[in-house]
C-alpha positions in Angstrom: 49.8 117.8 -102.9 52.1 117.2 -99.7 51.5 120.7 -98.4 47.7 120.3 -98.8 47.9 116.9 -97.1 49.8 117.9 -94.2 47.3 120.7 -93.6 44.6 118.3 -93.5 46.1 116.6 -91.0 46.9 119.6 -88.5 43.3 120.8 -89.1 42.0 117.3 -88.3 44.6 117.1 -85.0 42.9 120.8 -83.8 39.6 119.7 -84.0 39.9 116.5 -82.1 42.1 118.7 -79.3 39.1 121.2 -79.3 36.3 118.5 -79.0 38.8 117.0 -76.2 39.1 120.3 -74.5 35.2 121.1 -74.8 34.1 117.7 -74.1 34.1 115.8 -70.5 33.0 113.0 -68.9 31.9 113.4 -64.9 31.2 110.0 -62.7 28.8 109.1 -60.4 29.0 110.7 -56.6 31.4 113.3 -58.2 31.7 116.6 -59.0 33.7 118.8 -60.9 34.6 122.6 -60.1 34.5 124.7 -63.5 36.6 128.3 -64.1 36.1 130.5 -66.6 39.0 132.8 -67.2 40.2 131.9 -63.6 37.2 132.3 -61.8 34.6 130.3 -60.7 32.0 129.1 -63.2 29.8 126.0 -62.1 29.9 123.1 -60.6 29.2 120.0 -63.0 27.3 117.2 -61.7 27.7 113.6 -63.2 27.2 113.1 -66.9 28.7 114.5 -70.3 28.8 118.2 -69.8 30.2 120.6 -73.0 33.1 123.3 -72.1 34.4 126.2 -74.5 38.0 125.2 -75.1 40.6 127.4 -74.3 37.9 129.1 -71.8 36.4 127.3 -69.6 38.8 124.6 -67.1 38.0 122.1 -64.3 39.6 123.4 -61.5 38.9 120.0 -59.3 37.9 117.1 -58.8 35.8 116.6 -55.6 34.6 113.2 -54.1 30.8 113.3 -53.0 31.0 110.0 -50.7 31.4 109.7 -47.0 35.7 109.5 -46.4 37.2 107.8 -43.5 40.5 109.4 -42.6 42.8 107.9 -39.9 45.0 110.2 -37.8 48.3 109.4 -36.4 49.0 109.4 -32.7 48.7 112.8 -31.3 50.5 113.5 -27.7 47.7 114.6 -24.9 48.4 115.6 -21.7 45.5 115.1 -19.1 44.4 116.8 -16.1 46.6 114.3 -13.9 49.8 115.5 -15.8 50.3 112.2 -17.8 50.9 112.5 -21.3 49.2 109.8 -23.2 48.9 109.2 -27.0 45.2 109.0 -28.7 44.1 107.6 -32.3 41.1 109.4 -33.7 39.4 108.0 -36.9 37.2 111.1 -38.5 34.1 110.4 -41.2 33.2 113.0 -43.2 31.7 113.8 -46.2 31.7 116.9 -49.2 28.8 118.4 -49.5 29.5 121.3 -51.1 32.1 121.1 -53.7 32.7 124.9 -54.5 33.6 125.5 -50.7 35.5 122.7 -50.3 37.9 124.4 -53.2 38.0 127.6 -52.4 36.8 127.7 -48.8 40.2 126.2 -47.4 43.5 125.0 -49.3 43.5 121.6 -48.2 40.9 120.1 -45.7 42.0 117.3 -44.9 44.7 119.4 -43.2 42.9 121.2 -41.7 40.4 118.9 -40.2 43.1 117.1 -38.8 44.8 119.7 -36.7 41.6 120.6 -36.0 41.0 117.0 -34.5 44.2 117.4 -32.7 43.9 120.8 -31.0 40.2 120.2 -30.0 41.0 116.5 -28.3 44.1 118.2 -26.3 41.0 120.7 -25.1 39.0 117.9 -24.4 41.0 115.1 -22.8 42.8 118.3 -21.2 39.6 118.4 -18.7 40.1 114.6 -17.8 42.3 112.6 -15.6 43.3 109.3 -17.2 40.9 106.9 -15.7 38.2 109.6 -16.9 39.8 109.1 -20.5 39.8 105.7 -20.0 36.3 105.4 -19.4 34.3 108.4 -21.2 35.0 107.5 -25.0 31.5 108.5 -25.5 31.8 112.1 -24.0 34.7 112.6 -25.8 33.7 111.1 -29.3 30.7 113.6 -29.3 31.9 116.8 -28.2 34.6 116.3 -31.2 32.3 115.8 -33.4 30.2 118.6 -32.6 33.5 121.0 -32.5 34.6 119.7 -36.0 30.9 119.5 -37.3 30.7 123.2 -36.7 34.0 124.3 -37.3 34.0 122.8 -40.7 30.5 123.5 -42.2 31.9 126.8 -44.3 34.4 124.3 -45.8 31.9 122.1 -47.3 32.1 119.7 -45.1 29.9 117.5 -42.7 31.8 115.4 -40.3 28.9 112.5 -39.7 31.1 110.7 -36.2 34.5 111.0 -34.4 35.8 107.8 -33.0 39.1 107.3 -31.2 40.7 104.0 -31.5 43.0 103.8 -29.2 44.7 105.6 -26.3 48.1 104.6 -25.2 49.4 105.8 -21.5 53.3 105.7 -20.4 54.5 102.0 -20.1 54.9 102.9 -16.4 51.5 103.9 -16.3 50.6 100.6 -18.0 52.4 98.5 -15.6 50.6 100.3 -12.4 47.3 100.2 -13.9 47.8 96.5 -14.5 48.9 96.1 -11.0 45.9 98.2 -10.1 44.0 95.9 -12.0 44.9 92.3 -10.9 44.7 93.5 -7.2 41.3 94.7 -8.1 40.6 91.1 -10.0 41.9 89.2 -6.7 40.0 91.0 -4.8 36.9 90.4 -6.8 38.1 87.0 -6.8 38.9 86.5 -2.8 35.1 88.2 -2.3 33.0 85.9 -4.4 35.4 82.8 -2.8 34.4 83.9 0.7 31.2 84.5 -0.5 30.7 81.0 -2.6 32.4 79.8 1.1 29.5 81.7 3.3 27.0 80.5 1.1 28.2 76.9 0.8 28.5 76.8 5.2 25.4 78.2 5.1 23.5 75.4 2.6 26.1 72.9 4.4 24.6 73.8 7.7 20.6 73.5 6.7 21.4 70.1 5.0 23.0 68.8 8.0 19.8 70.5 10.4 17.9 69.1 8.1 19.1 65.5 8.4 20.1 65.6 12.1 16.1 66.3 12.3 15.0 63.7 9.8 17.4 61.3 11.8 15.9 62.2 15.3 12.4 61.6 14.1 13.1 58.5 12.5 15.0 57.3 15.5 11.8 58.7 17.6 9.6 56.7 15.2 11.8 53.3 15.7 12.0 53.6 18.9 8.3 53.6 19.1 7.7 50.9 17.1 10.5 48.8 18.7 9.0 49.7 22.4 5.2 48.9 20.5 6.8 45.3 19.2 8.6 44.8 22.4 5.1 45.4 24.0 3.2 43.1 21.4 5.9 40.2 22.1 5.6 40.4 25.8 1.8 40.3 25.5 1.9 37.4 23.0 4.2 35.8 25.2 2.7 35.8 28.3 -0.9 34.7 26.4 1.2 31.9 25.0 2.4 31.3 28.8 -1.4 31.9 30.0 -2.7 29.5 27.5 0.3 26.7 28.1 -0.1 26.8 31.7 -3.8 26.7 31.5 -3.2 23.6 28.9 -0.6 21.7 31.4 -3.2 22.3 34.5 -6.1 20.7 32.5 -3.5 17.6 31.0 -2.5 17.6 35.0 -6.5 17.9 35.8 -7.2 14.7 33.3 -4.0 12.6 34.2 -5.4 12.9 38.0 -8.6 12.3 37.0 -8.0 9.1 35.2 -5.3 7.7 37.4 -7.3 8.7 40.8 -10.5 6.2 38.5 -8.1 4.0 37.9 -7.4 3.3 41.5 -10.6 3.2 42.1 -12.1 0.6 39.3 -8.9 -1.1 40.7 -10.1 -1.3 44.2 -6.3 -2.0 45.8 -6.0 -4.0 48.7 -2.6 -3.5 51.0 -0.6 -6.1 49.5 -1.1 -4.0 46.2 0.1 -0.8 48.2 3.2 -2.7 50.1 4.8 -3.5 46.7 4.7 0.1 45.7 6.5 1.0 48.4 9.0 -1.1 47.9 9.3 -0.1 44.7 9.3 3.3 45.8 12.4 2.7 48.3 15.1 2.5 45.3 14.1 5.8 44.1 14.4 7.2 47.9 18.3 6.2 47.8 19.3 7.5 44.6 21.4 10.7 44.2 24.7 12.0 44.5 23.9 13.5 48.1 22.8 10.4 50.0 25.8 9.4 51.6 23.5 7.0 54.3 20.4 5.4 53.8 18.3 4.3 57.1 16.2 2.0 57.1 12.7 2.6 58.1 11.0 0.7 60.9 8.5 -0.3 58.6 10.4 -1.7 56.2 10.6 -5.9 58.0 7.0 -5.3 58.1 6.5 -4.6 54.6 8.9 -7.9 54.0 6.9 -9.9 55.8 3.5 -8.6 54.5 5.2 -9.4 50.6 6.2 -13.3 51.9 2.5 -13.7 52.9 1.3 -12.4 49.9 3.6 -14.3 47.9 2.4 -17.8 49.8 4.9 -18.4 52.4 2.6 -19.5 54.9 -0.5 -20.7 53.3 1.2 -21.6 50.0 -1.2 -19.0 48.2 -0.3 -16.3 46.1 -1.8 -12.9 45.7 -1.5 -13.4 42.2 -2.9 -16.2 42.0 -6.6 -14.6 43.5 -9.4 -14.2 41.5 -10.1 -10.7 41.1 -13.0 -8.9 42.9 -16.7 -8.8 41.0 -16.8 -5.3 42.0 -13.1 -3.5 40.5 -11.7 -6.4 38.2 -13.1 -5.0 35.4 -10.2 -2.3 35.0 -11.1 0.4 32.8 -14.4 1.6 32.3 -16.3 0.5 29.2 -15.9 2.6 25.8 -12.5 3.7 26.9 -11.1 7.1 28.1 -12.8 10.0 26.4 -10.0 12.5 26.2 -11.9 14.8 23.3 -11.7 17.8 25.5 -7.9 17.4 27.4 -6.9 19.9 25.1 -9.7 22.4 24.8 -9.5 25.7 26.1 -11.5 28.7 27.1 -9.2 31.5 26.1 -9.4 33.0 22.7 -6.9 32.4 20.3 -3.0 34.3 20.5 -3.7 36.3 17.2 -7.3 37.3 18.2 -5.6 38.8 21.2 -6.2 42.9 21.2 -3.1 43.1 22.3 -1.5 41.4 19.0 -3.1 44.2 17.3 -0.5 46.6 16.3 -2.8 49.9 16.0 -1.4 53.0 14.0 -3.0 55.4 12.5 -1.2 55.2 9.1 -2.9 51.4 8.8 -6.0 51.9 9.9 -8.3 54.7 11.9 -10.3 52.2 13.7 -9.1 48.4 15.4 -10.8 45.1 14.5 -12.9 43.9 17.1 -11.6 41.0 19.1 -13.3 38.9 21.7 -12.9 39.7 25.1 -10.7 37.0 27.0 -12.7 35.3 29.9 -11.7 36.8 33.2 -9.6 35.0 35.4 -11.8 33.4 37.9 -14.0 32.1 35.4 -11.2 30.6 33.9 -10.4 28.9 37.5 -13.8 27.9 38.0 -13.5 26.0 34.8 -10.5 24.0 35.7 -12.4 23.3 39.0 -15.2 21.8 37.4 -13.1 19.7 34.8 -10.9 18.3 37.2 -11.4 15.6 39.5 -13.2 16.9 42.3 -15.7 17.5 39.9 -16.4 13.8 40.1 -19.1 13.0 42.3 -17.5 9.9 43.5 -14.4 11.9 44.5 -16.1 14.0 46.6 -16.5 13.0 50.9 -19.8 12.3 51.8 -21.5 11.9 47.9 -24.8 10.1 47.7 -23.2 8.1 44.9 -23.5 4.2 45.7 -20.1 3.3 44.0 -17.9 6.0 45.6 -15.8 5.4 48.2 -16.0 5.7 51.8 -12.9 8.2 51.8 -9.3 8.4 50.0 -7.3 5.4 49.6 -5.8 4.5 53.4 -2.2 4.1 53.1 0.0 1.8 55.3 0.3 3.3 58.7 4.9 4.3 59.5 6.0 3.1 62.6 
């Protein structure tokens, strides 16, 4: 019963180890190399796939995706005998499992001396400032050596990239010399040329304002000669117009006091007193250091006694004045409604006083035109006194005078 049992068991064990051996499993994006009595067989794709134990093998195991493999520093040495070290990074990908087995022994090996025999080739051609700066060249010619080289392995190499290539630290040191002399340079050429540019827009601000400045001191200048102009005009019609003012006041004050006189009717008493009233006047100032005494002078003395009563015990004051000039002033008064009336037109009507520019207005106001000068005189002539009839020598008027008032005669 034992033996029979154990016999079971052993028969069970081969079984499972032949459904194991004929039996396998293959994932996705892989593949699986099968030999059948050590040669080549098929290639299973991914799924369950059925082997004849003790027959039938995987050989390997191949990976179907895209591989990245990194290199290690290789030593180049370029055209300018300066040995530099270069990174190269390699993507590739299986696409044939079967050569990629027996087409090489290990390709990853092989690709990457490969990589490193055809970059010395490359960068071989190139000084180091042409390494430096043709990554692209280089990167594509690799790949188009490796892509050829390894297409009976299996293999497609989809880019080459190099990441990173170091030069001597002398090398280093000089090119960053090289460098920051280039980067002051730069630096010293866009400072002269910010300093150009800045002289330059410096220079047109300051022509631009020195201009703006002259023509505004151009335009105040002409407006302060134009006012200057205006003020002296205005002035000398305010001068025109007082003058003309004071000679018709003058005129009037004449006029009256000259009618005055004459509605008066003044004998010589009347005339010796105002001379001696006059005399005080003579002998004032700081200059007269000697007065004489004019001849006259008893005369008038004794004229004053007489009048005064002296000798007839009459006063001249005491007289009844005349029917024909004691009536002073004439009746209704002085009429002195045009003393201050005058002919010329008014300061701010002047055309002068007009301040024409052509920014206010195109055309001027029209202003009256002042009365010319001899009109103006002939004006005064006629308002003054001689314009009296009874002024006048010789005048058919019955009240005038014979002549002007006879003053006392000097001895």
């Amino acid at each position: 019963m034992d033996a029979a049992l154990i016999a079971l068991i052993v028969v069970a064990v081969l079984v499972i180890i032949v459904i194991a051996k004929s039996v396998t499993i293959v994932p996705q994006a892989q593949a699986k190399v099968v030999e059948r009595l050590g040669r080549y067989s098929r290639t299973l794709s991914p799924g369950l796939s059925v082997l004849v134990p003790f027959v039938d093998r995987v050989r390997a195991t191949i990976d179907l995706r895209e591989q990245v493999v990194s290199f290690p520093p290789q030593p180049v040495i370029t055209a300018d005998n300066l040995q530099v070290g270069i990174d190269t990074v390699v993507y590739f990908q299986v696409t044939d499992p079967r050569l990629a087995v027996y087409g090489i022994a290990n390709y990853i090996t092989g690709m990457e001396q490969l990589t490193t025999t055809t970059l010395r080739n490359v960068v071989g051609g190139l000084n180091l400032e042409g390494a430096l700066t043709g990554r692209d060249g280089i990167n594509s010619q690799l790949r188009s050596v490796l892509d050829g080289t390894t297409g009976p392995w299996g293999l497609r190499v989809a880019r080459v990239e190099i990441k990173a290539i170091d030069p001597p630290p002398s090398i280093q040191d000089s090119m960053e010399k090289q460098m920051r002399a280039d980067r002051d340079k730069r630096a010293i050429i866009l400072q002269a040329e910010g300093a150009r540019q800045s002289a330059i827009t410096t220079a047109e601000g300051e022509k631009a304002a020195a201009i703006l400045s002259a023509e505004g001191k151009k335009q105040s200048a002409i407006l302060e000669a134009e006012a200057e102009r205006q003020s002296r005009i205005l002035r000398a019609e305010g001068e025109r117009a007082a003058l003309y003012l004071q000679a018709q006041g003058q005129a009037k004050s004449i006029e009256t006091v000259f009618q005055a006189i004459h509605d008066g009717k003044p004998d010589q008493g009347l005339l010796a007193y105002q001379y001696l009233q006059t005399l005080p006047q003579i002998a004032q100032g700081d200059a007269n250091k000697m007065w004489i005494v004019p001849s006259e002078f008893s005369k008038a003395l004794e004229g004053l006694a007489n009048l005064g009563g002296a000798q007839e015990g009459t006063s001249w004051m005491d007289v009844e004045p005349s029917g024909d000039g004691g009536g002073g002033a004439k009746e209704g008064g002085l009429d002195t409604s045009s003393w201050f009336e005058s002919q010329l037109p008014r300061a701010a009507d002047q055309p002068e006083a007009k301040i024409e520019l052509s920014s206010i207005s195109d055309t001027a106001p029209a202003v009256p035109t002042p009365p010319p000068l001899a009109q103006v005189t002939q004006d005064v002539q006629d308002s003054g006194p001689a314009a009296d009839p009874r002024n006048r020598v010789g005048s058919d008027d019955p009240d005038a005078p014979d002549g002007p008032p006879q003053l006392p005669p000097r001895s």
